[in-house]
MARTOR-561286 format. One line per 4 residues: number of its first residue (from 1); for each residue x, z, y of N, C-alpha, C, O. Coordinates in nm, 3 decimals, decimal comma. Example, Ala and Ser with C-alpha at 12.3 -4.5 7.8 and 13.67 -1.06 7.14 Angstrom:
1) 1,319/0,780/-0,569/1,230/0,780/-0,450/1,320/0,780/-0,330/1,424/0,846/-0,332  1,285/0,708/-0,225/1,367/0,714/-0,106/1,290/0,787/0,003/1,341/0,804/0,114 $
END
This chain:
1) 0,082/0,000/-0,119/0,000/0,000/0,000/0,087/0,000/0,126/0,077/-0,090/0,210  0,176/0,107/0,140/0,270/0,117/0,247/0,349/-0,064/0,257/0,342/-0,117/0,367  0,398/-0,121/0,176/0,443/-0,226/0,177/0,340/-0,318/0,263/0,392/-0,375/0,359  0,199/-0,340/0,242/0,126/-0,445/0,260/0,086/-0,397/0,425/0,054/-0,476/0,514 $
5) 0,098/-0,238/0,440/0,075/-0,278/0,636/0,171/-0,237/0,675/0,156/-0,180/0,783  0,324/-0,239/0,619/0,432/-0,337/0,689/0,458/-0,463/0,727/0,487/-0,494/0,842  0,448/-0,551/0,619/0,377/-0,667/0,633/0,290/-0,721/0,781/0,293/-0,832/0,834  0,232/-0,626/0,813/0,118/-0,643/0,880/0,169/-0,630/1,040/0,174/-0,705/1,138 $
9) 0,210/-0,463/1,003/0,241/-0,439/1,161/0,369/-0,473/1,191/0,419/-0,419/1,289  0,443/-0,565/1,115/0,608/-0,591/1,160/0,554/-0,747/1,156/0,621/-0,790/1,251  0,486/-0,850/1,114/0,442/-0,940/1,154/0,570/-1,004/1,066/0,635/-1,097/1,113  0,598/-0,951/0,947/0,677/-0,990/0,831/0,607/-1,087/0,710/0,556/-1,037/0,610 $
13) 0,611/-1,189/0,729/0,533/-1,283/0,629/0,620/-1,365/0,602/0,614/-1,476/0,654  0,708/-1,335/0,528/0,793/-1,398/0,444/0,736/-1,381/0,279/0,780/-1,288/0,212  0,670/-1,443/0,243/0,558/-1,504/0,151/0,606/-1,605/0,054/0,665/-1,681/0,132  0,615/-1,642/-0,027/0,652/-1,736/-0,059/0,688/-1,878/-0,005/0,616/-1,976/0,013 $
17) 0,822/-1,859/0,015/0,904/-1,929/0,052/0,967/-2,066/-0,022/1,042/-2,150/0,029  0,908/-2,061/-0,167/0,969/-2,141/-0,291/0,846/-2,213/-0,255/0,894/-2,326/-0,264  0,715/-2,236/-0,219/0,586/-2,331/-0,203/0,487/-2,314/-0,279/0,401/-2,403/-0,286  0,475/-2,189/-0,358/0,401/-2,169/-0,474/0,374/-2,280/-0,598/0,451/-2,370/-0,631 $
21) 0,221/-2,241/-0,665/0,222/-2,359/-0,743/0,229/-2,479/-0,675/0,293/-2,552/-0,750  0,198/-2,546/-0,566/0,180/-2,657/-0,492/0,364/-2,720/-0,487/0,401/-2,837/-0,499  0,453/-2,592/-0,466/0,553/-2,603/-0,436/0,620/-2,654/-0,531/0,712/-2,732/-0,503  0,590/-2,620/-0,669/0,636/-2,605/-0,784/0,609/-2,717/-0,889/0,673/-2,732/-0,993 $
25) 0,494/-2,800/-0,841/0,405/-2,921/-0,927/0,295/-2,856/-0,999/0,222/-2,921/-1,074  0,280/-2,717/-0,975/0,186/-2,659/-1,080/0,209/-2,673/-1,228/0,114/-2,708/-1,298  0,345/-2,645/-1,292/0,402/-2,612/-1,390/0,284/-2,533/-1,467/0,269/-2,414/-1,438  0,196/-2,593/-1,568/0,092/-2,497/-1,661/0,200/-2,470/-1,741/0,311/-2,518/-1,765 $
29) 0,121/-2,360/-1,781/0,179/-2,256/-1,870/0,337/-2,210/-1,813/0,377/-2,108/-1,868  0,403/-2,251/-1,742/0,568/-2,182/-1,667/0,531/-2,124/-1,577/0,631/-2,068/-1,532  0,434/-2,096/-1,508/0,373/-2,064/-1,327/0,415/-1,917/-1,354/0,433/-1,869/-1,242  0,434/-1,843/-1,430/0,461/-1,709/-1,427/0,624/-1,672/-1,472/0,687/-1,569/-1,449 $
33) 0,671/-1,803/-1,549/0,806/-1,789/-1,555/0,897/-1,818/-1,427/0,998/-1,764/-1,383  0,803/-1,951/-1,377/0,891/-1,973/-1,220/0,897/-1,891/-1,147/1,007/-1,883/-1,091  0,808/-1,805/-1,112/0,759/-1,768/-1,037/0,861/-1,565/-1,023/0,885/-1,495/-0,924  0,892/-1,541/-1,194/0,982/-1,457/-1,197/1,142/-1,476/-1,178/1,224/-1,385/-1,171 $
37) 1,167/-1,615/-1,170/1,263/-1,708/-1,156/1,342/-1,669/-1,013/1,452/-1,634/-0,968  1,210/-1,701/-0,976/1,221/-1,709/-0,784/1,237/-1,570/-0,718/1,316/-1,557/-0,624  1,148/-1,440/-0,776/1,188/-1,365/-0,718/1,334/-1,296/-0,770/1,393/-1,225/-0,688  1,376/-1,310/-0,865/1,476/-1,258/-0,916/1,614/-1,322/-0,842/1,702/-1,247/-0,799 $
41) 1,621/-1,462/-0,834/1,762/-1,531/-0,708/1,686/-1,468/-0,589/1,762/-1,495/-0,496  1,598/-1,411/-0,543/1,552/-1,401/-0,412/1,650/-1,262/-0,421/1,745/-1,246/-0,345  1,618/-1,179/-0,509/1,670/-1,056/-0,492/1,810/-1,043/-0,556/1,860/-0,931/-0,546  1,898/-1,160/-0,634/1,984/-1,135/-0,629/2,105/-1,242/-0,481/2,223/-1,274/-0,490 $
45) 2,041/-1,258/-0,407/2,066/-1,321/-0,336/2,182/-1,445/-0,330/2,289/-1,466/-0,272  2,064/-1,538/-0,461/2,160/-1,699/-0,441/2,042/-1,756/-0,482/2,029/-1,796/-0,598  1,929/-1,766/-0,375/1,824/-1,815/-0,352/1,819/-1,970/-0,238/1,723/-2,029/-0,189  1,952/-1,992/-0,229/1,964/-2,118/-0,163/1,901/-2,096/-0,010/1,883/-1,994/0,057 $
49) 1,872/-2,269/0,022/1,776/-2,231/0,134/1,704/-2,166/0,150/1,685/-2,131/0,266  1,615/-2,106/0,032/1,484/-2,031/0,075/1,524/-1,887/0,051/1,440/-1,812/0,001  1,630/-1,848/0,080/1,688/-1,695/0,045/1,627/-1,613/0,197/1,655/-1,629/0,316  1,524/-1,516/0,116/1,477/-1,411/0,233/1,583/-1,297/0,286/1,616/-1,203/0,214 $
53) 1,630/-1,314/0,413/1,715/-1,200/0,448/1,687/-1,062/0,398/1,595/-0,991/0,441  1,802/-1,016/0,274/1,788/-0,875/0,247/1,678/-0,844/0,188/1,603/-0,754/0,225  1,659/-0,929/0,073/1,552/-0,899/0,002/1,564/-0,771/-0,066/1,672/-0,716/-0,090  1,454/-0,729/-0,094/1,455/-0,571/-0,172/1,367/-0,554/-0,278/1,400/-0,500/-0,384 $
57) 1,267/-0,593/-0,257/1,155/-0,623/-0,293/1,079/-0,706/-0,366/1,066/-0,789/-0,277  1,006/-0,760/-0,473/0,914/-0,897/-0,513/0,818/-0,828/-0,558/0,826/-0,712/-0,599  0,698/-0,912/-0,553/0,612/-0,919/-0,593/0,550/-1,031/-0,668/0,496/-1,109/-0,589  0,540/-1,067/-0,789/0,457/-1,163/-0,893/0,310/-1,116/-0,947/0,273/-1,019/-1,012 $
61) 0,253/-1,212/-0,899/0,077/-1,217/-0,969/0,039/-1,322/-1,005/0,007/-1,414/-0,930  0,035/-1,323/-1,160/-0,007/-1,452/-1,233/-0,156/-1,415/-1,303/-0,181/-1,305/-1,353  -0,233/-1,507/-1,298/-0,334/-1,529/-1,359/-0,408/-1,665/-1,430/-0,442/-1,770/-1,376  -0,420/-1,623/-1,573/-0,481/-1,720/-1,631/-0,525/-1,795/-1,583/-0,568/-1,780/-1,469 $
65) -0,539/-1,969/-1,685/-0,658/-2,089/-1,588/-0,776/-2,036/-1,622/-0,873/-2,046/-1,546  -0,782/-1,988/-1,711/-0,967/-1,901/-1,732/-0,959/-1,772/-1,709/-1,038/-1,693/-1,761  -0,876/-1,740/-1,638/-0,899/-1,588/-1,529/-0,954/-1,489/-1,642/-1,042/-1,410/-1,607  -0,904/-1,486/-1,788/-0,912/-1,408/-1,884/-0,776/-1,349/-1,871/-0,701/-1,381/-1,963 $
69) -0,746/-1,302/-1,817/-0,598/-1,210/-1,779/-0,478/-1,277/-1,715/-0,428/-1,389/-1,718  -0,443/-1,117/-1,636/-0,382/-1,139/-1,520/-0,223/-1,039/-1,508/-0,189/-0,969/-1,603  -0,163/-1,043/-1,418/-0,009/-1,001/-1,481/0,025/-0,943/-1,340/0,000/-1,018/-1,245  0,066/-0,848/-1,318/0,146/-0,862/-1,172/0,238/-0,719/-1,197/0,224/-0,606/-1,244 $
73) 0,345/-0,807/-1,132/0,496/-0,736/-1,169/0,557/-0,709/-1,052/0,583/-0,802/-0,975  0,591/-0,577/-1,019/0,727/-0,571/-0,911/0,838/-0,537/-0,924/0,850/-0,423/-0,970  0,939/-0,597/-0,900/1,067/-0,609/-0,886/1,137/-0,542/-0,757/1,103/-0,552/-0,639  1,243/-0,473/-0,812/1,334/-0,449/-0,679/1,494/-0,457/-0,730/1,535/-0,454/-0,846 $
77) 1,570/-0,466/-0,601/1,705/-0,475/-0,615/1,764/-0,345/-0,665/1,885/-0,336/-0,684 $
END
């Protein structure tokens, strides 16, 4: 919770930066592997261009194409 109105009141929206699925081609069935992919170079910082200054933090939320289960993982450095 504390995380999400930092976010808010620091006007910190560094969000996915990799383009999500759109970003990604919509990889079925990998969307949750990329997606742990990304935050993990984010936080070990060799995230290329899209490297968030001083990452600490990730957040992953994957959900089924029939929204019969859902996954969400956080990561830190």
């Amino acid at each position: 919770m504390n995380m999400i109105k930092e976010l808010h009141a620091t006007n910190n929206l560094k969000i996915n930066p990799r383009g999500g699925l759109i970003g990604a081609g919509h990889p079925l069935g990998a969307t949750g592997i990329a997606q742990t992919i990304e935050i993990t170079q984010q936080l070990q910082s060799c995230a290329n261009k899209r490297q968030i200054e001083n990452a600490k933090i990730g957040l992953i939320h994957n959900m089924s194409a029939a929204a019969t289960s859902s996954t969400v993982l956080v990561l830190e450095r």
